[in-house]
ROTORLO-584768 format. One record per residue (C-alpha): residue number from 1; x, y, z. Coordinates in nm, 2 decimals, padded with zeros to 4 digits. Layout:
@num:NUM c1:X c2:Y c3:Z
...
END
This chain:
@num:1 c1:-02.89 c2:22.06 c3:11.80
@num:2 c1:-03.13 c2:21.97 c3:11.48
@num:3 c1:-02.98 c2:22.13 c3:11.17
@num:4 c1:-03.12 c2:22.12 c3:10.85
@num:5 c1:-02.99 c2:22.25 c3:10.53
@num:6 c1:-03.25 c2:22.27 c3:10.29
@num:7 c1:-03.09 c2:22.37 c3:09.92
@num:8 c1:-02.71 c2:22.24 c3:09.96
@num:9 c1:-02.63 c2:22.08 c3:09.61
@num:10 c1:-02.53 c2:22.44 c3:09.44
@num:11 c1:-02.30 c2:22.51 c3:09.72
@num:12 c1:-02.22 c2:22.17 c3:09.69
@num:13 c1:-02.25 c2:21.93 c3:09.45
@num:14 c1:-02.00 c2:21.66 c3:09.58
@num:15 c1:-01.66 c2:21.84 c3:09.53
@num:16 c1:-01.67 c2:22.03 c3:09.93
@num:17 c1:-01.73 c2:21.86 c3:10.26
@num:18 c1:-02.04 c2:21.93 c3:10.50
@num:19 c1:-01.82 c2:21.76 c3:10.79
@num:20 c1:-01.78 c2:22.13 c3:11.01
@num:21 c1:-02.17 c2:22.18 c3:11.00
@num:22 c1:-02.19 c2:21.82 c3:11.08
@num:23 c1:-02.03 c2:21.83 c3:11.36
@num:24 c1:-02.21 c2:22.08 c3:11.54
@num:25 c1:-02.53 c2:21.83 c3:11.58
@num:26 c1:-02.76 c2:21.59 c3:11.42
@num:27 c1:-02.77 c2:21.75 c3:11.04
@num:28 c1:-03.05 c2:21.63 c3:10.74
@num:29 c1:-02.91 c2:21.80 c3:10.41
@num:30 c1:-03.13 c2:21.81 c3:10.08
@num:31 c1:-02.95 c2:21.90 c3:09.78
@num:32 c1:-03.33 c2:22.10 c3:09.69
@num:33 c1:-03.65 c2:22.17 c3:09.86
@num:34 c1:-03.94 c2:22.26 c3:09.69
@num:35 c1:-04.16 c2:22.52 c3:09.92
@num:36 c1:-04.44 c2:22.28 c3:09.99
@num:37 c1:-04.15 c2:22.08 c3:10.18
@num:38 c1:-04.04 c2:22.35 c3:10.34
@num:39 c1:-04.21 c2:22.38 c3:10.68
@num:40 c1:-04.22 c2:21.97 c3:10.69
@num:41 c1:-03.82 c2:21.94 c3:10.65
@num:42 c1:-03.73 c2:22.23 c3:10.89
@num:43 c1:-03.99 c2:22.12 c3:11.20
@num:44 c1:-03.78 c2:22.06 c3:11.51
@num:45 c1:-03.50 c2:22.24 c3:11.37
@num:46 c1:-03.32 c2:22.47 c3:11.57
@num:47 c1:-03.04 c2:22.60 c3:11.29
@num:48 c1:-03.15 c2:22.62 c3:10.94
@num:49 c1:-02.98 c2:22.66 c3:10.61
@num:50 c1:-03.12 c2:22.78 c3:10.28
@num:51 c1:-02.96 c2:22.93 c3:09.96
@num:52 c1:-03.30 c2:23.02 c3:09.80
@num:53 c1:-03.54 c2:22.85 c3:09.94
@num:54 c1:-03.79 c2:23.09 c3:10.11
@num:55 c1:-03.84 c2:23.15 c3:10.48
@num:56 c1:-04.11 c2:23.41 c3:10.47
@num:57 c1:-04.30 c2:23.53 c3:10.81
@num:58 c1:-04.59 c2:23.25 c3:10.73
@num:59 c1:-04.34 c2:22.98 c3:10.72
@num:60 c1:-04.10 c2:23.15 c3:11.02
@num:61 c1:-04.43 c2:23.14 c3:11.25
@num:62 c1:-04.45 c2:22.76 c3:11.18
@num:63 c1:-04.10 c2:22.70 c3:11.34
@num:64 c1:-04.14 c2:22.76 c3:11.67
@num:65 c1:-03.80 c2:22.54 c3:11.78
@num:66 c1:-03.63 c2:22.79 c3:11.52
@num:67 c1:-03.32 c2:22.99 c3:11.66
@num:68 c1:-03.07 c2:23.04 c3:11.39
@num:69 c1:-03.11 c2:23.09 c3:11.00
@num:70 c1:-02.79 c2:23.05 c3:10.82
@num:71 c1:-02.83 c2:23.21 c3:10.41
@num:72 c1:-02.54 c2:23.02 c3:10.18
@num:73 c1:-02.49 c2:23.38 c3:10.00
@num:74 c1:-02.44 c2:23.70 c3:10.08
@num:75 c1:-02.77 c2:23.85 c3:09.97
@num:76 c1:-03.07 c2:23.77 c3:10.23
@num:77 c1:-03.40 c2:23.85 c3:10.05
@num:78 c1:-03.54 c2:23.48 c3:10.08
@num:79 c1:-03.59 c2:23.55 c3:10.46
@num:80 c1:-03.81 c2:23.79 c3:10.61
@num:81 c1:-03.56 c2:23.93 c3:10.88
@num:82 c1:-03.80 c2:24.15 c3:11.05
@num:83 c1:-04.02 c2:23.79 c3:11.11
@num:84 c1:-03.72 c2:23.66 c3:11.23
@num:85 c1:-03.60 c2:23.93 c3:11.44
@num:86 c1:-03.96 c2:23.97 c3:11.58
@num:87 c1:-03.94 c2:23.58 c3:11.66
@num:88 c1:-03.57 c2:23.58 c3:11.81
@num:89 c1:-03.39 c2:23.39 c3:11.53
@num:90 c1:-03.05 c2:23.52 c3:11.46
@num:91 c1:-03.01 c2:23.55 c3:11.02
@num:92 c1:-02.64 c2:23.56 c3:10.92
@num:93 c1:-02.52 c2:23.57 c3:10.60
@num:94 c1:-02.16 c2:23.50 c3:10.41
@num:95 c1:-02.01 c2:23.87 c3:10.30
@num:96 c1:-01.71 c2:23.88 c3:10.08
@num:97 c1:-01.66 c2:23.55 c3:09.99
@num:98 c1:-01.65 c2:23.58 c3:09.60
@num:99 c1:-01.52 c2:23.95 c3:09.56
@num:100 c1:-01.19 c2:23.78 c3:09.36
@num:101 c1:-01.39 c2:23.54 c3:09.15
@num:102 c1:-01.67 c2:23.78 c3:09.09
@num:103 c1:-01.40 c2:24.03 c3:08.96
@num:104 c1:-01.25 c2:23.79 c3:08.73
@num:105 c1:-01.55 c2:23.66 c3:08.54
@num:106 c1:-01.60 c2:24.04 c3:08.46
@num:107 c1:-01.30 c2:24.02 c3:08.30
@num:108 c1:-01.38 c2:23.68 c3:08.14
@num:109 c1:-01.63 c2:23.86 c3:07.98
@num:110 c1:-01.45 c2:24.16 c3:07.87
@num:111 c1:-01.22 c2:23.98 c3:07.71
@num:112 c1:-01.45 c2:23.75 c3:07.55
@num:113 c1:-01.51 c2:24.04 c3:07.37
@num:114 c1:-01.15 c2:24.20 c3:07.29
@num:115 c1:-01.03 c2:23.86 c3:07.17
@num:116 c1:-01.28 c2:23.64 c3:07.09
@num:117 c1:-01.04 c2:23.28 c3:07.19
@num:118 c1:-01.33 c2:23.06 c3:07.14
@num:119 c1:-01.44 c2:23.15 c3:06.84
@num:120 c1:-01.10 c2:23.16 c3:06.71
@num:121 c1:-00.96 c2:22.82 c3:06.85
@num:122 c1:-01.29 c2:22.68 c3:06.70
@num:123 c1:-01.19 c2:22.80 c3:06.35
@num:124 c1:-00.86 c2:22.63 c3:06.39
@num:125 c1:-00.99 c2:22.32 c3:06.51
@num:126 c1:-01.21 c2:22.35 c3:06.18
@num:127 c1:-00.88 c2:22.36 c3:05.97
@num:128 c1:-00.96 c2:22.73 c3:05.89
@num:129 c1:-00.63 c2:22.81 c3:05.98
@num:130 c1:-00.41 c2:22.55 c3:05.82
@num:131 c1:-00.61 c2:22.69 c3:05.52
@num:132 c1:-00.52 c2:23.07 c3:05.53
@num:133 c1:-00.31 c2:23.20 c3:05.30
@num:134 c1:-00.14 c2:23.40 c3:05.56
@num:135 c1:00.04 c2:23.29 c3:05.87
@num:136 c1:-00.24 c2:23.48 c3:06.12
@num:137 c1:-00.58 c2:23.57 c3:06.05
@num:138 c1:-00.90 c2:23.69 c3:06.26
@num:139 c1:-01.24 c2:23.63 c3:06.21
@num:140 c1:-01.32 c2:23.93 c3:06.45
@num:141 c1:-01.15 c2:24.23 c3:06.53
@num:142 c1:-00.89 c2:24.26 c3:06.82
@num:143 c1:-00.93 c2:24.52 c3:07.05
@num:144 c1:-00.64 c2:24.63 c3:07.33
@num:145 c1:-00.81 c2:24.72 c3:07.68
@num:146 c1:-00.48 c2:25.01 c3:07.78
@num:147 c1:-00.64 c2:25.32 c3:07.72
@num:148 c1:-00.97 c2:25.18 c3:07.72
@num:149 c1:-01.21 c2:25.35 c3:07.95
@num:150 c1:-01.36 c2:25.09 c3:08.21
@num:151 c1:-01.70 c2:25.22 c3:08.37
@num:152 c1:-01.79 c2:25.10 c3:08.72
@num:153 c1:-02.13 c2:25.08 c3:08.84
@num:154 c1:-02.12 c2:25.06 c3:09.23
@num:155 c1:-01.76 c2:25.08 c3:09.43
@num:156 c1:-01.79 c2:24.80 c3:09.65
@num:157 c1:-01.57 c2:24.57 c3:09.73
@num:158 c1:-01.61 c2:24.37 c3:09.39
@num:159 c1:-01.63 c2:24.72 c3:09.21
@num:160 c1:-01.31 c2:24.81 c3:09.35
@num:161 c1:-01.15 c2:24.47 c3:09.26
@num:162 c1:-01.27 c2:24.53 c3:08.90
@num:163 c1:-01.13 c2:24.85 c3:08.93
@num:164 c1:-00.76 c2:24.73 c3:09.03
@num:165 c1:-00.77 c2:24.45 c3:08.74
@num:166 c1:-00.87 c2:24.78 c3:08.50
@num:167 c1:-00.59 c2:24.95 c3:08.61
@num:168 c1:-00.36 c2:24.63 c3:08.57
@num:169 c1:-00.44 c2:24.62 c3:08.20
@num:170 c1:-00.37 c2:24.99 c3:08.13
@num:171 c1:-00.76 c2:25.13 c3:08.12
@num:172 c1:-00.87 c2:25.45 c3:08.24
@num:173 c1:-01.10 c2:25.37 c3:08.52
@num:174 c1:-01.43 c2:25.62 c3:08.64
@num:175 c1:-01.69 c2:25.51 c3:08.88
@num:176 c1:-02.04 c2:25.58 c3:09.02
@num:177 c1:-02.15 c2:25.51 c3:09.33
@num:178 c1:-02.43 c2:25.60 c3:09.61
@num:179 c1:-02.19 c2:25.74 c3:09.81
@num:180 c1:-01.89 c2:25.95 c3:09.82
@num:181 c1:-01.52 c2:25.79 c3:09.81
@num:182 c1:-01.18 c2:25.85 c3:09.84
@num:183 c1:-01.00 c2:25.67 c3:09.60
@num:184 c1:-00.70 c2:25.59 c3:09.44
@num:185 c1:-00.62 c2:25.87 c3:09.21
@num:186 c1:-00.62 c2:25.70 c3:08.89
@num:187 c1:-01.01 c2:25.58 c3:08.98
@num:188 c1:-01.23 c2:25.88 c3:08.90
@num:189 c1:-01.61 c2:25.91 c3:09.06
@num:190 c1:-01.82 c2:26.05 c3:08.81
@num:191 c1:-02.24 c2:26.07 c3:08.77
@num:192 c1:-02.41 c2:25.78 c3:08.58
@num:193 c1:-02.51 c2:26.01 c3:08.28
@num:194 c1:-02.10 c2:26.10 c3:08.23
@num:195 c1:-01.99 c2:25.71 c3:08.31
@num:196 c1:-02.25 c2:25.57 c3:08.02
@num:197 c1:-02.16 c2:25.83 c3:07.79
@num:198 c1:-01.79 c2:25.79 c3:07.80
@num:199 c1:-01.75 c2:25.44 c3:07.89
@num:200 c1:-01.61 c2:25.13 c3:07.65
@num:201 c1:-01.66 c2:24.90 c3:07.87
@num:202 c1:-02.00 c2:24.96 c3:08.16
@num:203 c1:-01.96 c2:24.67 c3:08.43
@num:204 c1:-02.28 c2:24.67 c3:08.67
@num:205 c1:-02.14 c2:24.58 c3:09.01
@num:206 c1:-02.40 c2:24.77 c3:09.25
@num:207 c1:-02.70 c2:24.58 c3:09.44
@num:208 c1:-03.04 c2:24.55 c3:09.32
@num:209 c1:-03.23 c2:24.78 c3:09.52
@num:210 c1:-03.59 c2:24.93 c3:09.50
@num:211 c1:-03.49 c2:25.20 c3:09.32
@num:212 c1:-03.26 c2:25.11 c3:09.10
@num:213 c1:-03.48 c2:24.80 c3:08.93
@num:214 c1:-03.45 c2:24.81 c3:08.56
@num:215 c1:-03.22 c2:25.17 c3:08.56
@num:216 c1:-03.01 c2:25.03 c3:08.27
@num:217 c1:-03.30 c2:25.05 c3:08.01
@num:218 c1:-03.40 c2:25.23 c3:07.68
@num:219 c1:-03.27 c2:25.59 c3:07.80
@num:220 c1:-02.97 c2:25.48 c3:07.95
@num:221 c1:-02.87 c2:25.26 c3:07.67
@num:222 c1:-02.89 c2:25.58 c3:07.42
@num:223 c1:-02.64 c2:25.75 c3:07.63
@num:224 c1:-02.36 c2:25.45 c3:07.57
@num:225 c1:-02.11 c2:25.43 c3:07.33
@num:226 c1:-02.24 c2:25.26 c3:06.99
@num:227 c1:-01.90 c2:25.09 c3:07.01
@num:228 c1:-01.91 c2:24.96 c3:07.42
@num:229 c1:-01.99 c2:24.66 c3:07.55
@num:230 c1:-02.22 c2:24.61 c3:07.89
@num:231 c1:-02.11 c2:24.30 c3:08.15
@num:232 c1:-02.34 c2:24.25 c3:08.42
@num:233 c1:-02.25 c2:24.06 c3:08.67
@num:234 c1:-02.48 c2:24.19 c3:08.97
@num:235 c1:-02.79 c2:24.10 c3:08.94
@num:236 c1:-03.08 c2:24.03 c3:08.65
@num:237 c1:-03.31 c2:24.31 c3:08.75
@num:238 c1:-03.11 c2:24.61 c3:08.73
@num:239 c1:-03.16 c2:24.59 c3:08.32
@num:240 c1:-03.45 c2:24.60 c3:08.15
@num:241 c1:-03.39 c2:24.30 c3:07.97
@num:242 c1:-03.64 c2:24.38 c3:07.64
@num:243 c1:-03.50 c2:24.70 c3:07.59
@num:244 c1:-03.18 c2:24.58 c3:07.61
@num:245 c1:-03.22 c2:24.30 c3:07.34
@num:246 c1:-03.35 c2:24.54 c3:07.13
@num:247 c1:-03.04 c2:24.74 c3:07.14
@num:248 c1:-02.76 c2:24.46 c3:07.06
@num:249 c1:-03.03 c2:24.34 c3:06.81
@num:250 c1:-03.04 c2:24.72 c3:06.65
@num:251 c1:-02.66 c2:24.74 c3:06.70
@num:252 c1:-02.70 c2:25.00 c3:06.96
@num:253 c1:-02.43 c2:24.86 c3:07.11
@num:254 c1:-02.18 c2:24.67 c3:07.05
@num:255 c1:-02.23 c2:24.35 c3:07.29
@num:256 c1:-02.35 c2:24.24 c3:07.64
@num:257 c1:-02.14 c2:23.99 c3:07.88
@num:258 c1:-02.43 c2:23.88 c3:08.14
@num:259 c1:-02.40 c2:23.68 c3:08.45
@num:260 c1:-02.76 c2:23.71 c3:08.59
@num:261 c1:-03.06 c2:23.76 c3:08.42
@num:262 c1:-03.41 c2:23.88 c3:08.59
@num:263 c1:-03.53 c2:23.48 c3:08.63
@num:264 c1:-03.33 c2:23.26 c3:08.67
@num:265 c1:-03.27 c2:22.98 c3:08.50
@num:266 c1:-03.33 c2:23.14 c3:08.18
@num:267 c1:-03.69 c2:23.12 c3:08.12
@num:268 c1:-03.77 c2:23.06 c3:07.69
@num:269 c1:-03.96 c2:23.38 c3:07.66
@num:270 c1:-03.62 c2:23.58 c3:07.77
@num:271 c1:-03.52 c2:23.77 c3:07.47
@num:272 c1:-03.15 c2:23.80 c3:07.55
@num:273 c1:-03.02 c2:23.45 c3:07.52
@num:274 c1:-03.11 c2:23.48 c3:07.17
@num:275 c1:-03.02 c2:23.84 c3:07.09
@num:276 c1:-02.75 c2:23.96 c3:06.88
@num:277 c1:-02.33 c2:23.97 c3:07.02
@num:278 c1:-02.53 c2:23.85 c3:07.38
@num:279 c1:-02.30 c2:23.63 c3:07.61
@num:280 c1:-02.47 c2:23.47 c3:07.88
@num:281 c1:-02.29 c2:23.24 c3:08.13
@num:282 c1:-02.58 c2:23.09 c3:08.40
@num:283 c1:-02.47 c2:23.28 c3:08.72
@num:284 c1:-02.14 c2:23.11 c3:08.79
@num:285 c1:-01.93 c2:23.42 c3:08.87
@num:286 c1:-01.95 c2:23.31 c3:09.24
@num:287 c1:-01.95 c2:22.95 c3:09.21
@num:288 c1:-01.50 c2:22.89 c3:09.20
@num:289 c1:-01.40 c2:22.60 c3:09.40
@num:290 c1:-01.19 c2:22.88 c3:09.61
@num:291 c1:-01.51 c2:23.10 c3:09.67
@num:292 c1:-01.77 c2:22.80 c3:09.76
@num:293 c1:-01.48 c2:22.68 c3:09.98
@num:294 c1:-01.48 c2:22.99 c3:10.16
@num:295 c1:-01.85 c2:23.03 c3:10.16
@num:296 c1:-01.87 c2:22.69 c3:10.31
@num:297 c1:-01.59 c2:22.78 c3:10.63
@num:298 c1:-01.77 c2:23.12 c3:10.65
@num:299 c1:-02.15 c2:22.92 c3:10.70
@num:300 c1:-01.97 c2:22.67 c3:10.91
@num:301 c1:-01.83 c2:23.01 c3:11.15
@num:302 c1:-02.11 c2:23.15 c3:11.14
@num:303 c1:-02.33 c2:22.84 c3:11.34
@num:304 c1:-02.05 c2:22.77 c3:11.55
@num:305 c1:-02.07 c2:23.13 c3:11.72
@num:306 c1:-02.41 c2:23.10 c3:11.72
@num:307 c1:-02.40 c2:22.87 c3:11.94
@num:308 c1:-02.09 c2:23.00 c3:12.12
@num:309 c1:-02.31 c2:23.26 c3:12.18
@num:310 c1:-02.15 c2:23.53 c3:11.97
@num:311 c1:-02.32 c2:23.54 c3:11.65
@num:312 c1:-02.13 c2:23.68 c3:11.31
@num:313 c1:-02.30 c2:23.86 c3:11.04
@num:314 c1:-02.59 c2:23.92 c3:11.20
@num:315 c1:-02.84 c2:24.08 c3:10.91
@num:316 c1:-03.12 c2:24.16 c3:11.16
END
């Protein structure tokens, strides 16, 4: 069997081992395609890999030895499954691989708020300490989470791991979500309108559909808490990023914690990674060593019962 990944330096960029795809047949890896390769590298294949490179139905009809698509991620908008399906390649994705990771860089950002430790370990290393009068002083304020109230936007599985890490440190907890669940009772569902309004802390942890591009905008902002603080870590599009610049610039609200952004990397006309109390980390809530690992063994499954003939997350 021809394999070919075709984007594999973000899963892995030297620290994992491709030995389990390897050994499944004669595998080419390219750390990055560009889309004018595309069709060129993947002739002949029969099992192809791509992160975000994109397989659309013009470039699926060129690859006639095609049989398998593996996507390094969990989301699978880069292939045209219907193209696929209508061609008989089997696409299979990686669920669930980063739910814990994901979770915590919520919480990286949340706290990057509360406590501000780099700004403050800075101002020690700059002797602003040693020359205080006092023996402990803050450059920001210090905010305790218990008794907080922790908004959830989509209950998931990474919503409800935010939601149990909420609960750890002492915060009231309320949720929205497209459907109805049965929780925990200490996890309230509540409409969007009630979550923005009462909400300290709004974490976005719902996909990017068709409907809900760009919901957290102008309107929606006006409804939050002067004094909350926004963390998205689900994807760019759901904000409307000028209108939210304009808030933390306005002091609208108090801060954003943003994982994603609506291209990405960061193009130089994007007003957020200049806008006021903005925290921007460049999509690495997924990338742990623990989650890539898993990622990887989850890819590596997923081609092996392909070809055992009992294919695993099937998307089409």
């Amino acid at each position: 069997m021809k394999i070919v990944v075709l984007d594999g330096y973000v899963l892995n960029p030297g620290d994992l081992s491709w030995d389990g795809i390897k050994e499944l047949g004669d595998c080419t890896i390219y750390d990055r395609t560009p889309a004018e390769l595309t069709v060129e590298r993947a002739n002949g294949a029969e099992a192809v890999f791509t992160n975000k490179v994109v397989l659309n139905r013009e470039i699926i009809s060129q690859l006639p030895d095609l049989g398998f698509i593996g996507v390094l991620a969990t989301g699978y908008n880069v292939v045209d499954t219907e193209a696929a399906r209508n061609a008989g390649i089997v696409v299979a994705n990686i669920p669930a691989y980063s739910t814990a990771s994901v979770a915590q860089m919520v919480f990286a950002h949340i706290l990057n708020f509360t406590q501000n430790v780099g700004v403050h370990a800075q101002s020690v290393s700059a002797g602003e300490w040693a020359a205080s009068a006092d023996f402990a002083f803050w450059k920001t304020p210090q905010t305790e989470l218990a008794g907080k109230t922790l908004g959830i936007i989509g209950f998931g599985q990474i919503g409800r791991a935010v939601a149990k890490i909420g609960i750890a440190f002492g915060m009231k907890v309320i949720f929205t979500n497209r459907s109805k669940n049965e929780t925990d009772p200490e996890v309230v569902q509540v409409d969007l309108d009630t979550l923005l309004k009462a909400s300290d802390v709004v974490s976005i942890n719902c996909p990017l559909t068709a409907e809900n591009t760009g919901f957290i905008n102008k309107g929606a902002i006006e409804k939050m808490k002067p004094t909350a603080f926004l963390v998205n870590t689900g994807r760019g599009p759901l904000i409307n990023e000028q209108d939210l610049a304009n808030a933390l610039n306005s002091g609208r609200i108090a801060g954003a914690g943003l994982d994603v952004l609506s291209v990405e990397p960061a193009r130089p006309e994007n007003p957020l990674p200049k806008a006021r109390n903005c925290f921007i980390t460049p999509h690495i809530a997924w990338a742990t060593f623990d989650a890539r690992t898993r990622l990887m063994g989850i890819a590596t499954e997923n081609l092996k019962s392909f070809v055992n003939g009992n294919p695993l997350n099937v998307v089409n």
